[in-house]
KOLDREN-196433 format. One record per residue (C-alpha): residue number from 1; x, y, z. Coordinates in nm, 2 decimals, decimal comma. Each point is the difference from the previous one (the first is absolute). Example, Ala and Ser with C-alpha at 12.3 -4.5 7.8 and 13.67 -1.06 7.14 Angstrom:
+-----+--------+--------+--------+
!   n !      X !      Y !      Z !
+-----+--------+--------+--------+
!   1 !   1,23 !  -0,45 !   0,78 !
!   2 !   0,14 !   0,34 !  -0,07 !
+-----+--------+--------+--------+
REM end
This chain:
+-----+--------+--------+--------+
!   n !      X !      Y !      Z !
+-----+--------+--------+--------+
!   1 !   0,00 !   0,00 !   0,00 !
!   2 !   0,27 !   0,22 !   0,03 !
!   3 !   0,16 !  -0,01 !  -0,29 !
!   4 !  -0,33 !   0,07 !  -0,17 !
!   5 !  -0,06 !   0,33 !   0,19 !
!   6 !   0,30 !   0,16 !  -0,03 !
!   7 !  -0,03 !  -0,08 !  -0,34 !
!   8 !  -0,31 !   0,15 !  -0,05 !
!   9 !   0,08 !   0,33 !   0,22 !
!  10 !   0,32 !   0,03 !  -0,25 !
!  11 !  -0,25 !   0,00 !  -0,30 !
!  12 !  -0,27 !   0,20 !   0,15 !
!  13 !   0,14 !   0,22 !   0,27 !
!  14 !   0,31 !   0,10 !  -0,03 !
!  15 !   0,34 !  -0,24 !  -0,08 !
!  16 !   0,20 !   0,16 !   0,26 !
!  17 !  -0,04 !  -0,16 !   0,30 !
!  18 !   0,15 !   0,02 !   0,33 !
!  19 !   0,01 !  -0,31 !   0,30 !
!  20 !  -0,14 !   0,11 !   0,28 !
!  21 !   0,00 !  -0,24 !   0,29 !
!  22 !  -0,02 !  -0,37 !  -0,06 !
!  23 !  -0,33 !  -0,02 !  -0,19 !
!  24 !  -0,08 !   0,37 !  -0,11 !
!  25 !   0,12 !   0,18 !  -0,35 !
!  26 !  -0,03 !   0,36 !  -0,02 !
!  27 !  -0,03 !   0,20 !  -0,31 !
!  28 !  -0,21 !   0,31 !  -0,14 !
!  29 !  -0,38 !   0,06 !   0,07 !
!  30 !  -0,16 !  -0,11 !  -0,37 !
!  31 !  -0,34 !   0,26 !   0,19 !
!  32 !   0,11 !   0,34 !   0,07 !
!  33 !   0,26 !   0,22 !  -0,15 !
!  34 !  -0,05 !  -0,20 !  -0,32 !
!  35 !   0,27 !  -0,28 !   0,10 !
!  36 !   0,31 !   0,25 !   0,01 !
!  37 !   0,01 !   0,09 !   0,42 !
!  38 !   0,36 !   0,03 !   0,06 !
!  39 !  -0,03 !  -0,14 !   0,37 !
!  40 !  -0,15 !  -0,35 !  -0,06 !
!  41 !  -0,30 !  -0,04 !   0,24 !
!  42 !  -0,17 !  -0,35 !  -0,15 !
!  43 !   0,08 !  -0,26 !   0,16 !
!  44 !  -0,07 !  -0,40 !  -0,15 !
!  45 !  -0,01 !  -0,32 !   0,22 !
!  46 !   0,11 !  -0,26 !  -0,24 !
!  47 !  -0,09 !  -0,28 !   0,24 !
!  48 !  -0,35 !   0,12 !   0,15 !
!  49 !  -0,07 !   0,11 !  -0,40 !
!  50 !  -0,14 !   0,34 !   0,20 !
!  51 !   0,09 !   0,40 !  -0,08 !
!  52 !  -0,01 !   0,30 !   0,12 !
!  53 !   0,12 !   0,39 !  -0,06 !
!  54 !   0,15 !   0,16 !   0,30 !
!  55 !  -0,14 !   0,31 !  -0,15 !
!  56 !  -0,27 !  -0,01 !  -0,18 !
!  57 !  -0,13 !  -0,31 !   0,24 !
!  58 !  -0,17 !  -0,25 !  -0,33 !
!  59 !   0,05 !  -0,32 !   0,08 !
!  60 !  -0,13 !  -0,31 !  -0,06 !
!  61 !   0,11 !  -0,38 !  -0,22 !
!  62 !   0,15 !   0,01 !  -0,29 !
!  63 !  -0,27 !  -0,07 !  -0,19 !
!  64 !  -0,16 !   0,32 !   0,13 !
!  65 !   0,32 !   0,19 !  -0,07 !
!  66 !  -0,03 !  -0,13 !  -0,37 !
!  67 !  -0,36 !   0,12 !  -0,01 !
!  68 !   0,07 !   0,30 !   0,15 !
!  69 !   0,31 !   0,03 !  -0,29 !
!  70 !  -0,28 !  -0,04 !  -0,25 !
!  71 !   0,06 !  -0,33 !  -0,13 !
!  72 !  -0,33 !  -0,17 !  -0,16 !
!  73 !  -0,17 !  -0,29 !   0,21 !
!  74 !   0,14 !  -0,28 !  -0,26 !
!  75 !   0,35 !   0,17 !   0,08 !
!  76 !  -0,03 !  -0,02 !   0,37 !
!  77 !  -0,10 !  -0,33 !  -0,04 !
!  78 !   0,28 !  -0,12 !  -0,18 !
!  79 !   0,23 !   0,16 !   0,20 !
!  80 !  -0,07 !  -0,10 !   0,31 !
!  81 !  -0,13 !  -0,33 !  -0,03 !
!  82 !   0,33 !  -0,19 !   0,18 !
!  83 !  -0,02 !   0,24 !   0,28 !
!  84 !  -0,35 !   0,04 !   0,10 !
!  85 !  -0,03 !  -0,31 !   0,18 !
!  86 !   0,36 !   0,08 !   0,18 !
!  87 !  -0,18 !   0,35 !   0,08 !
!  88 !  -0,28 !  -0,13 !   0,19 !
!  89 !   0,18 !  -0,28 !   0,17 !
!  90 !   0,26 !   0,25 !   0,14 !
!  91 !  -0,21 !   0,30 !   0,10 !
!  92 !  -0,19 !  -0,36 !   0,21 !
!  93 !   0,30 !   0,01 !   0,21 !
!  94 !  -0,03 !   0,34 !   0,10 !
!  95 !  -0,33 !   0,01 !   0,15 !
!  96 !  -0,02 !   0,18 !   0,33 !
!  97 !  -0,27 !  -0,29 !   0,13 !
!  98 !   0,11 !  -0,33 !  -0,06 !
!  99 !  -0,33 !  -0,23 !  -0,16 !
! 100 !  -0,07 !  -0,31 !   0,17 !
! 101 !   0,21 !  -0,27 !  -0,13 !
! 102 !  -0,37 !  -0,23 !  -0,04 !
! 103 !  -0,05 !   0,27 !  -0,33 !
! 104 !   0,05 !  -0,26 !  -0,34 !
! 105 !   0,01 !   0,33 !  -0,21 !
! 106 !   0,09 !   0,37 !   0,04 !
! 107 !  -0,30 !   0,21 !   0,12 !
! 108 !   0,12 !   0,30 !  -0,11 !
! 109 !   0,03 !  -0,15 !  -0,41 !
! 110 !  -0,25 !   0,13 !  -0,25 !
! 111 !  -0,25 !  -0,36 !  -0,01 !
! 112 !   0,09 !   0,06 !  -0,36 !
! 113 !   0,25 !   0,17 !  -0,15 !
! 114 !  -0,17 !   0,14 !  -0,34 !
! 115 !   0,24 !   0,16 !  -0,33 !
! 116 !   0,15 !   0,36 !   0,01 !
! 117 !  -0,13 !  -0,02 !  -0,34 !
! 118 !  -0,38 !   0,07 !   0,09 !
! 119 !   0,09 !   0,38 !   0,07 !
! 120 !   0,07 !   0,03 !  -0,40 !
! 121 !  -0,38 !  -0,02 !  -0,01 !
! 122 !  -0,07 !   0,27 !   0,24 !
! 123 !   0,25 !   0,27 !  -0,13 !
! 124 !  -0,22 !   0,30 !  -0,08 !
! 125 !  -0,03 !   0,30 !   0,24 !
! 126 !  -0,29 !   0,02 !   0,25 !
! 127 !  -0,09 !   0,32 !  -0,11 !
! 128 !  -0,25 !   0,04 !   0,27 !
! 129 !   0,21 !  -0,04 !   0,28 !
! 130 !   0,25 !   0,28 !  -0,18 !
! 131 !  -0,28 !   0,26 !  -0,04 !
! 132 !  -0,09 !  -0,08 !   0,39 !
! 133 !   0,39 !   0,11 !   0,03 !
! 134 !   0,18 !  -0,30 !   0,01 !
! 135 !   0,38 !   0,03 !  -0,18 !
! 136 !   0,00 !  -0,23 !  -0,29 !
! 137 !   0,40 !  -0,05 !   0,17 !
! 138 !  -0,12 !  -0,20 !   0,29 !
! 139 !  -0,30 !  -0,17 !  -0,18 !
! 140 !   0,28 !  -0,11 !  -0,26 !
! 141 !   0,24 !  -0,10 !   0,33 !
! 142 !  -0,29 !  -0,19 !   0,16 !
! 143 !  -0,11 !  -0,15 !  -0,34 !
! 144 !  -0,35 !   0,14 !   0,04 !
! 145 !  -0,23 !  -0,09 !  -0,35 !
! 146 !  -0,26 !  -0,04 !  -0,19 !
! 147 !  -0,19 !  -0,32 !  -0,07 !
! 148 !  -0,19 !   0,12 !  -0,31 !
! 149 !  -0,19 !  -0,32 !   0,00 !
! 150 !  -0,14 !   0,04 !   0,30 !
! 151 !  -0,02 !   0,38 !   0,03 !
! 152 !   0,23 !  -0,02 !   0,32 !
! 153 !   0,28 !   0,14 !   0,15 !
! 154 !   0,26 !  -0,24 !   0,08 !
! 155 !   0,25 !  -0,03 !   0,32 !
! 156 !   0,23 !  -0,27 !   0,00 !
! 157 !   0,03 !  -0,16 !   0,35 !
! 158 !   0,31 !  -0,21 !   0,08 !
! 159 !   0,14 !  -0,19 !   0,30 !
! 160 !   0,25 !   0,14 !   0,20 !
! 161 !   0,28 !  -0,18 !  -0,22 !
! 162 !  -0,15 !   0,21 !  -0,32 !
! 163 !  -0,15 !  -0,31 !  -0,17 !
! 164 !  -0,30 !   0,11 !  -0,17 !
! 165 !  -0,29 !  -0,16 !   0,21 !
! 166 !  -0,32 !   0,18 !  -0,20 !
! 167 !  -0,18 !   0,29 !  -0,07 !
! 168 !  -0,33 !   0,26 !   0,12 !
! 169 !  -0,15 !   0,15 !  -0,26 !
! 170 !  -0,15 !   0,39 !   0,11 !
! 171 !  -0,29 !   0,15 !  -0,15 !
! 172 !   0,03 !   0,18 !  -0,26 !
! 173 !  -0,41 !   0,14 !  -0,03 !
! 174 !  -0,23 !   0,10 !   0,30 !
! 175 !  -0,26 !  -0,29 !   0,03 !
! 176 !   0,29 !  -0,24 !  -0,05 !
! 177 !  -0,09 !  -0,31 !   0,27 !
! 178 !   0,23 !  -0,09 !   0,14 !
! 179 !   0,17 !   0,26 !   0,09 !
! 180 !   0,32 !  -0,17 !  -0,02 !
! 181 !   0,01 !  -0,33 !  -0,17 !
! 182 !   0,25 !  -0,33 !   0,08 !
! 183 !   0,10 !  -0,12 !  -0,32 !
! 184 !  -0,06 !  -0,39 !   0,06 !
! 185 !   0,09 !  -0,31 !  -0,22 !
! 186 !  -0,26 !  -0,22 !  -0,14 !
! 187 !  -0,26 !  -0,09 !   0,30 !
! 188 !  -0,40 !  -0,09 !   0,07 !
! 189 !  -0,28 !   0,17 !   0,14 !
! 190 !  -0,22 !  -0,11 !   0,28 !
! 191 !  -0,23 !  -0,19 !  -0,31 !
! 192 !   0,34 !  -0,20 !  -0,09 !
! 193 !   0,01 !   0,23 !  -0,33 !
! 194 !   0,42 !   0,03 !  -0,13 !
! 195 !   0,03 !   0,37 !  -0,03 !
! 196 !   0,31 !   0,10 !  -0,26 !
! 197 !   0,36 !   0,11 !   0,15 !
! 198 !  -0,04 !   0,41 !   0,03 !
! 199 !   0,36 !  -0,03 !  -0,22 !
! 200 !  -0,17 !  -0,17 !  -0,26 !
! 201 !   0,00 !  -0,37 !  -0,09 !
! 202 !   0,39 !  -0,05 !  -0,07 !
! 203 !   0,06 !   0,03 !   0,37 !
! 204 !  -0,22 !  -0,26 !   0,08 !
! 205 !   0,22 !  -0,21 !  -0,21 !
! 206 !   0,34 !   0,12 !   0,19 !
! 207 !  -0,14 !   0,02 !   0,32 !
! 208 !  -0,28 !  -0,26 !   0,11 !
! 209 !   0,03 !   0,00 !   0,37 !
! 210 !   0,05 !   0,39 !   0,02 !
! 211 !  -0,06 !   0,14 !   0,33 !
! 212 !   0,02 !   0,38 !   0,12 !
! 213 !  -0,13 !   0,16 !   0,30 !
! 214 !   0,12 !   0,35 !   0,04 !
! 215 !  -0,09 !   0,01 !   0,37 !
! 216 !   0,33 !  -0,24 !   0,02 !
! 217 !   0,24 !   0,31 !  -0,11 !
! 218 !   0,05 !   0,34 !   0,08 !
! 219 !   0,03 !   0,26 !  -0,33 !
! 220 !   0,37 !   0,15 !  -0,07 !
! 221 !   0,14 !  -0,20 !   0,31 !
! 222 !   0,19 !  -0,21 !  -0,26 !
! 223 !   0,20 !   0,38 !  -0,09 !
! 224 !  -0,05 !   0,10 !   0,41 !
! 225 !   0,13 !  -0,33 !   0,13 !
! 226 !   0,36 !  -0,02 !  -0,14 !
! 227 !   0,08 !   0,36 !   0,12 !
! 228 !  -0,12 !  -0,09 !   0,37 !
! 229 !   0,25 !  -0,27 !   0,04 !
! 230 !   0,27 !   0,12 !  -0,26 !
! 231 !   0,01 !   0,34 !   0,10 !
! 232 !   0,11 !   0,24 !   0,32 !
! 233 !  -0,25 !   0,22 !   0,02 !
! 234 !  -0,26 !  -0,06 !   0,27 !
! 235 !  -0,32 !   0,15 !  -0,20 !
! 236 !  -0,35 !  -0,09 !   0,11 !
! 237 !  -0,20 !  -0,20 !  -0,19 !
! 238 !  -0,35 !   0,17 !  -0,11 !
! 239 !  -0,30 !  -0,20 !  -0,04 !
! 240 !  -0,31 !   0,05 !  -0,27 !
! 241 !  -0,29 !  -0,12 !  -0,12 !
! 242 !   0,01 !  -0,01 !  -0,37 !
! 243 !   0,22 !   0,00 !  -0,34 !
! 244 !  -0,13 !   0,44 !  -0,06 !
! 245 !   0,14 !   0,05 !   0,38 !
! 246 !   0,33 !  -0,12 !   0,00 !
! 247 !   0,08 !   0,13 !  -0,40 !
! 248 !  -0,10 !   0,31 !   0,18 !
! 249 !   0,26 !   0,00 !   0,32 !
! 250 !   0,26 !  -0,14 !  -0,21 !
! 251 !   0,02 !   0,28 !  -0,26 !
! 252 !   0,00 !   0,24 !   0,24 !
! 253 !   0,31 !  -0,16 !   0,17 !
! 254 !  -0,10 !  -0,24 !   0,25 !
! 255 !   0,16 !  -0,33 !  -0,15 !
! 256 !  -0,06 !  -0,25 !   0,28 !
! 257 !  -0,38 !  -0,02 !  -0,06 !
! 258 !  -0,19 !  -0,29 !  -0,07 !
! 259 !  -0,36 !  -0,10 !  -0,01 !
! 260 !  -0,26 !  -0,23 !   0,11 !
! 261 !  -0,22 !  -0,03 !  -0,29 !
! 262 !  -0,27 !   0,05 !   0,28 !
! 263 !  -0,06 !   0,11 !   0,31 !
! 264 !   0,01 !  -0,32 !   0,18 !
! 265 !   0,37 !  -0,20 !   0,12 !
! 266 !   0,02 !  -0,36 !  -0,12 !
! 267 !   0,20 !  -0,26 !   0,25 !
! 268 !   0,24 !   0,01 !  -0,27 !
! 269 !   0,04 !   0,38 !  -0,05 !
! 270 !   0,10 !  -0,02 !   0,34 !
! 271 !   0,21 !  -0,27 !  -0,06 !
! 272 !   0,18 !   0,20 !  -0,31 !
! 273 !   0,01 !   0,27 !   0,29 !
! 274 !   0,17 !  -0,13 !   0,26 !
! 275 !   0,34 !  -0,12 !  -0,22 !
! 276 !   0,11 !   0,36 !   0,05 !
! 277 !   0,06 !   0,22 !   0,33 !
! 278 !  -0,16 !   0,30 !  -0,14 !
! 279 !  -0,22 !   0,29 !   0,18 !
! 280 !  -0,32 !  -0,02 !  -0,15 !
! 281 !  -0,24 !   0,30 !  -0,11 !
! 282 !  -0,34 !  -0,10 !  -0,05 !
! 283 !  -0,16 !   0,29 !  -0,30 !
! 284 !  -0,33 !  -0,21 !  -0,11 !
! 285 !  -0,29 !   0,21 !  -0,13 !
! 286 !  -0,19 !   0,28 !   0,18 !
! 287 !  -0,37 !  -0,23 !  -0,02 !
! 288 !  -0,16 !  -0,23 !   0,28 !
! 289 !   0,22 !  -0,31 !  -0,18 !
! 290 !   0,28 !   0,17 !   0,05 !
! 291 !  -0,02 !   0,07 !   0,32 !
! 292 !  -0,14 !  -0,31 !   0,10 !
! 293 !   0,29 !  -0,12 !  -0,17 !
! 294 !   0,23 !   0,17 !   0,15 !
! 295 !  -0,11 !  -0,12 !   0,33 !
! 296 !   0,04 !  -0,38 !  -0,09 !
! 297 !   0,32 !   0,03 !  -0,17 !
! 298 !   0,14 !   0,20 !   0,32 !
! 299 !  -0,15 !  -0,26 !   0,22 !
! 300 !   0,22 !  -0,26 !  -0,17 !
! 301 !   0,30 !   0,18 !  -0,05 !
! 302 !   0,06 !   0,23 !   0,33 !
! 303 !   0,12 !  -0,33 !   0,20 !
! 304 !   0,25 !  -0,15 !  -0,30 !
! 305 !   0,11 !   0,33 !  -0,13 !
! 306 !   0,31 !   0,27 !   0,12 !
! 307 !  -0,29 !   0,26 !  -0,03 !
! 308 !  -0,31 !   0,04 !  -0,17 !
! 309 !  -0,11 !   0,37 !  -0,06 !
! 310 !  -0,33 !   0,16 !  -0,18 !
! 311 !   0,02 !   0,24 !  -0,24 !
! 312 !  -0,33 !   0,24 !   0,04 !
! 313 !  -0,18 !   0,24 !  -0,26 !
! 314 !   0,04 !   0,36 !  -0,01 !
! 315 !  -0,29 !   0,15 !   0,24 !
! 316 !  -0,27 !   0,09 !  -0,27 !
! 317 !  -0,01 !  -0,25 !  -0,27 !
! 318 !  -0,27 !  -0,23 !  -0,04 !
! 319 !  -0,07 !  -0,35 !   0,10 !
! 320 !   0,02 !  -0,16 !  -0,37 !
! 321 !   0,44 !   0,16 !  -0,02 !
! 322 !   0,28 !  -0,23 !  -0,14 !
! 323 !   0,35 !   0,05 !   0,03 !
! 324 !   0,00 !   0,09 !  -0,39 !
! 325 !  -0,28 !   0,27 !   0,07 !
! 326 !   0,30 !   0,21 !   0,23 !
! 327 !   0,29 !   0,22 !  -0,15 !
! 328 !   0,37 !  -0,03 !   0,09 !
! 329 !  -0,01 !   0,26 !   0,28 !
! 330 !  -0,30 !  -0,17 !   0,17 !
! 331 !   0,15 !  -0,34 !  -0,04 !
! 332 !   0,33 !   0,12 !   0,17 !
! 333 !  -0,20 !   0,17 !   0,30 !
! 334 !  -0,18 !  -0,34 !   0,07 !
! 335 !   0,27 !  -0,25 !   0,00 !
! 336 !   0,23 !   0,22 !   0,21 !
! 337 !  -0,28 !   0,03 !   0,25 !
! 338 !  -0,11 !  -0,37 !  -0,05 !
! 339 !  -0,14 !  -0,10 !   0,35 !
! 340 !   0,13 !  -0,33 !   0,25 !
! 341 !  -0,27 !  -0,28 !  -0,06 !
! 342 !  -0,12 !   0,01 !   0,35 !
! 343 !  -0,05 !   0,42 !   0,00 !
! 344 !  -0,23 !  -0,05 !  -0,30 !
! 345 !  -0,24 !  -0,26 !   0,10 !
! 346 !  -0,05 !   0,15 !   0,37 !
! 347 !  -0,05 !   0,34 !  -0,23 !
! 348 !  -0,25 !  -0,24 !  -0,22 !
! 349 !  -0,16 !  -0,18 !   0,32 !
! 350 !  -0,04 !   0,35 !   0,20 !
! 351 !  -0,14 !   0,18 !  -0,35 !
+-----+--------+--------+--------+
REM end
């Protein structure tokens, strides 16, 4: 595996490289200053198959850092195909929580691991989320689409390894039920009727015993989880509801979101949680759910967690508010004054 990395960092990156410690190359940041800082800053683990920039702070695998690079899906693919598999075992052994050894198979592993190549598919711009004032930048970054099939907007959703695991397809007209839709493989109704793959009936073909539940992951932790254990910086981890939310924070600079895809915490969100020794900022939406949801996620996470904190609304804005409804300035204000767990439910008990 390491010969394949640093061969692929030479081709990609930058072909000067420097040794740094037993397991770590350094060389220049591909992602800011357009590859020519004179100080390198990023920093490659040619065992763990992990990166990260010093300076800029991307990280991530390597096949994220060919994504990120631009390479097309079929590229990635053949690229990284000998190392994926070393990828995932090795970033196993760093787990903060050791699994119980009675586990046959990785938890954490996408059930099934579907083809890069399905995002050539989905490759046109979501124009509706860039007239709400999303950056076409980060919807690129996150590979945000369009299923024109379907009429939805697409979010890829991977494990924490960066295997592709499925996708949620968004609305794209009011009226649109549901609001968010699973994309599913081939399965029957409650009158035994086979209703068709939402990919189409090739991937019935490639995958017959396809299986995703997105309540099993946690969206952009695959880019949020790398820089928690590769990098220095002790940065709290921010907590949303949905995809709209965390696009939001992210492009107005706070990188370690990542969201729920509800406002509920599955056993193994929390499990996907607890791997990392991170504060934890709970920013879920301003309705009854949300708060509701905020309760029960606190509940869980105030006894296995450093600290759990709540980030409240601005005084004044209604009950229906998102984190994407707030500018910069009010974002700022609320997760510097985010409140300790405990403070906000005797404020929500008392109220």
């Amino acid at each position: 595996m390491r010969d394949y990395i640093l061969d692929i960092v030479r081709r990609y990156v930058d072909d000067r490289l420097r040794k740094s410690g037993d397991s770590n190359i350094q060389c220049r940041c591909p992602f800011h200053k357009g590859g020519q800082e004179t100080k390198p800053s990023f920093s490659v683990n040619v065992e763990m198959g992990l990166f990260h920039c010093f300076t800029c702070h991307e990280s991530g695998t390597i096949p994220t850092m060919l994504t990120l690079l631009g390479l097309p899906p079929e590229t990635v693919d053949r690229e990284t195909k000998h190392i994926r598999q070393s990828i995932r075992e090795n970033l196993e052994s760093m787990k903060i929580r050791r699994l119980s050894e009675q586990h046959t198979r990785d938890p954490f592993r996408a059930h099934t691991v579907i083809s890069e190549a399905i995002l050539s598919g989905y490759r046109w711009c979501p124009m509706q989320l860039v007239n709400d004032g999303f950056q076409w930048e980060w919807l690129q970054y996150l590979q945000v689409g369009v299923d024109r099939k379907n009429q939805r907007i697409t979010y890829p959703v991977r494990d924490i390894y960066g295997n592709l695991a499925g996708f949620v397809g968004g609305r794209t007209m009011s009226g649109q039920y549901p609001k968010y839709k699973v994309y599913r493989g081939r399965w029957k109704d409650l009158s035994d009727n086979v209703i068709p793959s939402d990919y189409g009936p090739w991937f019935e073909e490639d995958y017959p015993s396809y299986e995703f539940r997105n309540h099993d992951y946690l969206w952009h932790y695959d880019r949020v989880y790398p820089r928690l254990l590769f990098g220095k910086e002790a940065q709290p981890l921010i907590i949303v509801e949905g995809f709209k939310a965390c696009i939001w924070l992210l492009q107005n600079g706070f990188r370690n979101t990542i969201a729920l895809m509800g406002s509920s915490l599955s056993q193994k969100q929390l499990q996907l949680l607890l791997r990392v020794n991170a504060e934890i900022l709970l920013f879920l939406d301003n309705n009854e759910a949300g708060q509701e949801g905020t309760y029960k996620i606190g509940e869980k996470l105030q006894q296995a967690v450093p600290m759990v904190r709540v980030v409240k609304y601005p005084q004044g804005v209604n009950e229906e508010c998102q984190p994407d409804n707030l500018e910069y300035s009010h974002l700022r204000r609320s997760i510097e004054l985010a409140t300790p767990y405990h403070f906000w439910k005797r404020e929500r008990t008392t109220a």
